[in-house]
N, C-alpha and C positions, 0 to 999 in steps of 0.2 A: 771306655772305662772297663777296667776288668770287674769281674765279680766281687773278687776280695776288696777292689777299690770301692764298690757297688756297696758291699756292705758297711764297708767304714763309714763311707758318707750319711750312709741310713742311719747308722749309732750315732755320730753325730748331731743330724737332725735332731733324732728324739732326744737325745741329750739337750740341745737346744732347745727344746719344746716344753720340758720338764723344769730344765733351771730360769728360764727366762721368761715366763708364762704370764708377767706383770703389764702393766700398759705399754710399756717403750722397748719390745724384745729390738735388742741391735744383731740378733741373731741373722734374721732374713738376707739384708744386704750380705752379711759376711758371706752366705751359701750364695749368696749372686754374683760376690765378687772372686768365685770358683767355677763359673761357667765360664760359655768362650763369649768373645763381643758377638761373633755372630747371633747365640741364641739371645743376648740380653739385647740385642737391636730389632729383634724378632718382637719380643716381650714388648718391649719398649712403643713398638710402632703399634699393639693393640691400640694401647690409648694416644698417639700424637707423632708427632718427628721429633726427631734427636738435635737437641743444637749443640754445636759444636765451632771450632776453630775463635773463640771469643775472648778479647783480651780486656783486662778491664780499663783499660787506659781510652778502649773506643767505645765502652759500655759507659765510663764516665763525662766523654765529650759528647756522648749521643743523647743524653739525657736535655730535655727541655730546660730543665731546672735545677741547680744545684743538688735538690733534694725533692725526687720524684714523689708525685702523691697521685691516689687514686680518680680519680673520672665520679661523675655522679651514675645512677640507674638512667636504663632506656626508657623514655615517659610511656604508659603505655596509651595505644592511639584510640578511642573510642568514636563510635558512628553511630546516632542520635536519627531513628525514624521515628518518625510518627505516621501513624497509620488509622485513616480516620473515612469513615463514609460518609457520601454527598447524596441523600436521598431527596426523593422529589414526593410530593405531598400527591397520595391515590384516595379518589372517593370509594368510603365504602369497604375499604380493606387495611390490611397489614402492612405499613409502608414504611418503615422506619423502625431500626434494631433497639435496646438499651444504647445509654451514653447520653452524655451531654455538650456534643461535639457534631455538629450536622450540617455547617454552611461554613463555606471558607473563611468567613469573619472570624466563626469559634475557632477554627484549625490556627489561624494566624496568633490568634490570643494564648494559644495554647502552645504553640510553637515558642512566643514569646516568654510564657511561662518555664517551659523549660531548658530554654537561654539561661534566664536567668538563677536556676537551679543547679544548672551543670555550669555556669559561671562561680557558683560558691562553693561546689565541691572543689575546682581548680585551683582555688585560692588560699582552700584550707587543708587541702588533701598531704597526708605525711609521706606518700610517694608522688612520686610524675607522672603528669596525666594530662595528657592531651585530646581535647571535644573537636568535633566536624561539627560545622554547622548544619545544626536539625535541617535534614532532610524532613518534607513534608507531603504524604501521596497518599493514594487509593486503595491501594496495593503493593504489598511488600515486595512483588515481583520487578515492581518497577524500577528498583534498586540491584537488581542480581548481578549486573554488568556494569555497572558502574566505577569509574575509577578514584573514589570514594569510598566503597563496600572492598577494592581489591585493596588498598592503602592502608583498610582500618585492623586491629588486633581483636575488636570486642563490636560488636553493634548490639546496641539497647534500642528493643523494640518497646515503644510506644503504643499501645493496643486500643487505641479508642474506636476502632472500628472491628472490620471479621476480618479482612485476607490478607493473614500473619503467617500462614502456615507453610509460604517459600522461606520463610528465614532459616527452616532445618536443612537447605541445603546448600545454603551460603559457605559452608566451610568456616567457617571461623564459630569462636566461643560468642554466644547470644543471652542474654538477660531481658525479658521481658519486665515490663513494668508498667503497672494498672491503677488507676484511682478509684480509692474511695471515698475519702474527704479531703484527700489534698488542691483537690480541684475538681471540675466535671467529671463525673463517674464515669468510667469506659465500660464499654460493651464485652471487654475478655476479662473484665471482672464475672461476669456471671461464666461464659465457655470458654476461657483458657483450660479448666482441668479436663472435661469432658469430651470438647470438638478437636484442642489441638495436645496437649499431653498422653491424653488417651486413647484420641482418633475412633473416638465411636463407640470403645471397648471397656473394660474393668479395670483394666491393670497398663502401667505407663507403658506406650505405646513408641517411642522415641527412646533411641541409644547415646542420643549426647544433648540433648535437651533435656531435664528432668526437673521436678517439680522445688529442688532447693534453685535452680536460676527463676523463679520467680519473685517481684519485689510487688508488695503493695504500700503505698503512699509512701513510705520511708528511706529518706536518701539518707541514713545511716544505712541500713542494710544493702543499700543499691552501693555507696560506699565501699564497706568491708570487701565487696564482694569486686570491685574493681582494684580495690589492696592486694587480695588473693592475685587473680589474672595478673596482673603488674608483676607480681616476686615470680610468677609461671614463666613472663615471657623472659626477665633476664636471669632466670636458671637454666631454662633452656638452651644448648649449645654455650654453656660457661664457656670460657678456658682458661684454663688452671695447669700451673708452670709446675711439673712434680720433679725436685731435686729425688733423684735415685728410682726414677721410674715410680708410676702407677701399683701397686698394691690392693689389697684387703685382710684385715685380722683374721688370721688362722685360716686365709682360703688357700687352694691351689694358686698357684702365680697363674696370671692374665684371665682366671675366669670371670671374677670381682671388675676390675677394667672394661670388657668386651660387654657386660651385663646393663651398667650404665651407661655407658657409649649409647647402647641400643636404647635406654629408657630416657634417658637424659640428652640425649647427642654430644656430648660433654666431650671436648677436643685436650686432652693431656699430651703436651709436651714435653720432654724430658729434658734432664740437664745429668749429667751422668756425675758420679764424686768425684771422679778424676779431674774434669771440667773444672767442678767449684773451687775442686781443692788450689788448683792453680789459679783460679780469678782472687782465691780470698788472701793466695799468696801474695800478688801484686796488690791487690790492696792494704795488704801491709805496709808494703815499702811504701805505698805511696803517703806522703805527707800532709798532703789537705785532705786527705780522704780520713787518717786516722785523726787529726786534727779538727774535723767537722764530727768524728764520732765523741770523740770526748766531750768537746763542746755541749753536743748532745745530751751525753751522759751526766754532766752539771747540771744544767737544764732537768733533767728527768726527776735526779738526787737532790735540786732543790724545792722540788714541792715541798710542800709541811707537811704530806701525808704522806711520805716516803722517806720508808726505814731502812739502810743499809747494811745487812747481815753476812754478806761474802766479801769477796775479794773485788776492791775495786777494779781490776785490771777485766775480771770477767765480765760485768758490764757496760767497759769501756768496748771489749771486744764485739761483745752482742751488738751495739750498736753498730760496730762498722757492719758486722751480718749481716743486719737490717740494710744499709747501705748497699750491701752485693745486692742482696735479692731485690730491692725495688730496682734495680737496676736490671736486672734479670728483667724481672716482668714488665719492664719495660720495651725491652729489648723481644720479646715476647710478644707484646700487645696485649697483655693480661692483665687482670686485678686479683687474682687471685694465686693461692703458692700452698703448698702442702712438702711437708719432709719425709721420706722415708730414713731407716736405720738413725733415727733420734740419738740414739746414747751413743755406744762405740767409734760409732762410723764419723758422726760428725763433731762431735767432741775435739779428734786430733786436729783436725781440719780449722777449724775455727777458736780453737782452745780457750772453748765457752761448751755450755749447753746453748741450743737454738728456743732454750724457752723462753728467756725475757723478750728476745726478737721478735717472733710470731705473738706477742703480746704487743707491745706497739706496733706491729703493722697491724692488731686489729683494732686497736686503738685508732689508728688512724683513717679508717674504713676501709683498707684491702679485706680480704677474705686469707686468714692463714690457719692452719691443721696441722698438727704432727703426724706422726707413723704414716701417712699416704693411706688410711684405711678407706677405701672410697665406698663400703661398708654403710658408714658415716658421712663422708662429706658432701653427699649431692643433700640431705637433710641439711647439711649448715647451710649448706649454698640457700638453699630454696625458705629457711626459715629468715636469714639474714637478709634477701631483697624482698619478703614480706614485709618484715619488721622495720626495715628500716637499721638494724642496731648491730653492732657485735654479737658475735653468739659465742660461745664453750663447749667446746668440745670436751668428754668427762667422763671416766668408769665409773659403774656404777656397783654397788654394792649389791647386798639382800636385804627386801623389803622387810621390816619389822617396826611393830606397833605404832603403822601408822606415820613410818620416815623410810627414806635410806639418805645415806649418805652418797656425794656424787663428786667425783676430786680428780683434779690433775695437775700440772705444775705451768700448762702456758694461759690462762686464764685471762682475758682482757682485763681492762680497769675503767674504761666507757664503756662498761654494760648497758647504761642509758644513754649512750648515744653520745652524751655531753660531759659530763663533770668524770674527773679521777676519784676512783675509790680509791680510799686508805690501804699502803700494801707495805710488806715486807719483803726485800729483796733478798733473797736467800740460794743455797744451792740449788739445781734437782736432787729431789729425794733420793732416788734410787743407786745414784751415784755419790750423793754428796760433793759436785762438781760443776762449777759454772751460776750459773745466775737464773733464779725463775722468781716468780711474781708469786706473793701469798694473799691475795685479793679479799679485799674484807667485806665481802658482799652484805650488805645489809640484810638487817632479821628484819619478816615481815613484807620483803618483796615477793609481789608474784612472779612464779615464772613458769614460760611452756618448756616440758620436755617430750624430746621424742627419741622412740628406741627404735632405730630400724632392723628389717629383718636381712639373712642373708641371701636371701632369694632376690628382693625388691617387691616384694609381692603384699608384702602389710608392715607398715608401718604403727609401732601401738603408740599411742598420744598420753598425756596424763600431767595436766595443772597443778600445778602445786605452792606452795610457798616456805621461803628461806626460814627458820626457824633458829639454827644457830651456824655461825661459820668455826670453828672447832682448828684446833692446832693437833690432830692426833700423827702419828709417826706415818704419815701417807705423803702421796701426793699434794703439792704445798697447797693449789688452791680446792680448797674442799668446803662444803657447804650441805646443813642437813637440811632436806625438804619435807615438809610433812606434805599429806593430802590426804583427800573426806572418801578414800575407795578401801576395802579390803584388804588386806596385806596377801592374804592367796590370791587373789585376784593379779595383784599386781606381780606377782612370784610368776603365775602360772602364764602370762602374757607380755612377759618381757622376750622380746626375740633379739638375734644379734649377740653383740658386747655394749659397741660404744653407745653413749648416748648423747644428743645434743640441745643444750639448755639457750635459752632469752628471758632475758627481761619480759615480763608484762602479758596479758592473755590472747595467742594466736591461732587458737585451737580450731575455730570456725575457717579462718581462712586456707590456713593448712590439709583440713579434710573437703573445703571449696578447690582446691589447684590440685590434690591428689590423686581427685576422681579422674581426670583429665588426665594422668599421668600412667593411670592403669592401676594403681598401685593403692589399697584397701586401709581407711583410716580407723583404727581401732583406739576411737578412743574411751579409755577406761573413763572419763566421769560422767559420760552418757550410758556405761552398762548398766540395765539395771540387779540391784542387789535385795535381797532378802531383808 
């Protein structure tokens, strides 16, 4: 590139930078699709491989199902010791620790006890989750080699006895759990903080054991805290199908990509435009394909809470979109999808916006994202197999008195998981063009929000609740949050752009699975204030 060329492109940029500064710049792709394939396969391979040579005619006979749908979560596997001492009765001395666990009879009863308690979490539990059968010994050591302990995701030590303290080097995430009146007291009720969190000393004494993996008597808390571990393990190593390559909001190209790769393991695959744009071609022509989108799109437009304010034609299109891309990640082995260059790029291509689309695939439990800001989306990821639910993705305003406003145009409509909220089918804002959802989120829902930073290094957290969903000249789906923190507070501790909202309060478990992750949960309604 010459200099003179050198400089144009740079005016360009910033010209791009200045007029398109909104949620959905189309600017990015455009400057990528001015590079050579070499560098963008370069780019590309940070986050995954390139797929290529894919017609939709074999993407359509490869599919299981007429109409692909998502897999459930990986259950996560837990291993169940108990660990309890056989003491022998000495005249005259000290013979026997705390607890009320001391002959094989108690250990058996006990064991059977918490059968039956980890039988009721499994039957109630709002993720998958799978128990070993209680292990029962003298020593935790006796378990270190086991192929059992090599099998499991999580072991919950049982502490009714002393020697717990090989469980710190078992490799895997460990939750201790103690009685005080839920059954015979155990013995690490009195020294679990002092013998094995502190190891003799003042201050916690262990780097991946600390004093929030302790539970006493309460399998709610032993619960949440297996919810947490659960949404860790299938975040971990996602893979997520990104049409137009891996991205992050206003970062250099592949730094945002290579950052969570290394945090997350997160495998991104790329599907290049030129790809889709000829998959989404042939699904044009083909006629059961747009014939099952319409269909669809009756279906959609017949609910009673859906109002049709655009062109039909636009989401009759989405629909087959939706169509390509589960096809896509099927093709894939994926649940998950994310778009880079949203407006410009994929507009022509699909002659829709891709918002109503990634609203029904998260309707349907995929995981989908716009812009590819991965900024943001390893947080959806890991809030959504917490929760169980849809999440939204959503810019966020400036906090004042006590709200901000948080809004974009692909917003699901099972926020809870179950029932269609009320929506209006409208353009995207920004274009006045295609089909996006204006989601009528109820006032009075609680919900987590989290702002990630661009480092990955703290995540701020901050609960709050819907107060009004508002039709202002923005992003279609938008909704104002109040919460009980600071308005500078929350001004001066928002990092990032994006932010990502759920249903309902996950605040505990998200700063449980984040420790683990490296990465600092800052949440404002635990600061204290004045």
């Amino acid at each position: 590139m010459t200099d003179d060329a050198a400089r144009k492109d740079e005016a360009v940029c910033q010209h791009d930078q200045e007029s398109h500064c909104h949620c959905c710049p189309d600017s990015p792709w455009r400057r990528e699709l001015n590079v050579s394939r070499r560098t963008f396969l370069g780019s590309a391979a940070v986050g995954g491989t390139v797929l290529g040579g894919m017609s939709w005619t074999s993407l359509a006979a490869a599919a299981d199902a007429e109409l692909p749908m998502p897999g459930q979560r990986t259950p996560l596997k837990v291993l169940p010791i108990l660990v309890w001492n056989h003491p022998r009765r000495a005249p005259m001395r000290s013979w026997r620790n705390w607890g009320g666990i001391e002959t094989p009879e108690q250990a058996a009863e006990e064991v059977a006890r918490i059968r039956k308690e980890l039988e009721g979490i499994a039957q109630t539990a709002d993720f998958p989750v799978e128990f070993a059968e209680v292990a029962s010994v003298n020593n935790v050591n006796q378990m270190a080699n086991s192929p059992k302990l090599q099998a499991a995701d999580v072991v919950v030590v049982y502490g009714a006895g002393s020697a717990v303290d090989g469980c710190r080097n078992f490799g895997k995430d460990v939750i201790l759990f103690q009685r005080h009146r839920s059954g015979p007291v155990y013995l690490q009720y009195e020294i679990i903080s002092p013998r094995f969190l502190r190891q003799h000393k003042d201050e916690l004494a262990l780097q991946h054991i600390t004093f929030d993996d302790v539970v006493t008597d309460s399998l709610d808390e032993l619960t949440w805290r297996l919810r947490s571990l659960c949404g860790l393990k299938n975040t971990k190593g996602t893979k997520i199908l990104c049409i137009g390559g891996p991205a992050g909001w206003a970062q250099p190209s592949g730094v945002i990509p290579e950052l969570v790769k290394k945090v997350w393991n997160l495998d991104m695959p790329t599907v290049t435009y030129d790809e889709l744009g000829r998959l989404v071609q042939e699904a044009f022509a083909d006629g059961k394909a747009v014939a099952l989108a319409k269909k669809r799109a009756d279906d959609y437009l017949g609910d009673k809470g859906t109002t049709l304010e655009t062109k039909r034609d636009f989401v009759d299109n989405c629909f087959l979109l939706d169509q390509v891309f589960r096809s896509l990640m099927a093709k894939a082995d994926c649940q998950a999808i994310t778009i880079n260059g949203c407006m410009g790029t994929i507009m022509p291509i699909a002659q829709t916006s891709a918002c109503l689309t990634l609203s029904t695939l998260n309707d349907d439990g995929y995981l989908a994202f716009c812009e590819s800001d991965f900024v943001v989306i390893p947080s959806g990821i890991l809030l959504a197999n917490i929760s169980g639910l849809p999440v939204f993705l959503n810019d966020p305003t400036y906090p004042h008195d006590g709200m901000i406003t948080l809004a974009h145009c692909t917003g699901p409509r099972k926020m809870d998981g179950k029932k269609l909220e009320q929506a209006r089918i409208l353009t995207h804002f920004e274009s006045d063009y295609g089909a996006a959802p204006k989601v009528e989120m109820p006032k009075g829902q609680v919900v987590t929000n989290i702002a990630p930073d661009f480092k990955s290094e703290r995540w701020m957290g901050l609960l709050g609740t819907i107060v009004d969903a508002p039709f202002l000249p923005i992003c279609r789906d938008q909704i104002d949050v109040a919460y009980d923190v600071p308005d500078q507070l929350v001004a001066e501790r928002m990092p990032g752009f994006h932010w990502m909202t759920s249903y309902g309060d996950h605040m505990k478990e998200l700063g449980y699975a984040l420790r683990r992750a490296g990465i600092a949960w800052d949440n404002l309604n635990k600061v204290p204030t004045a």
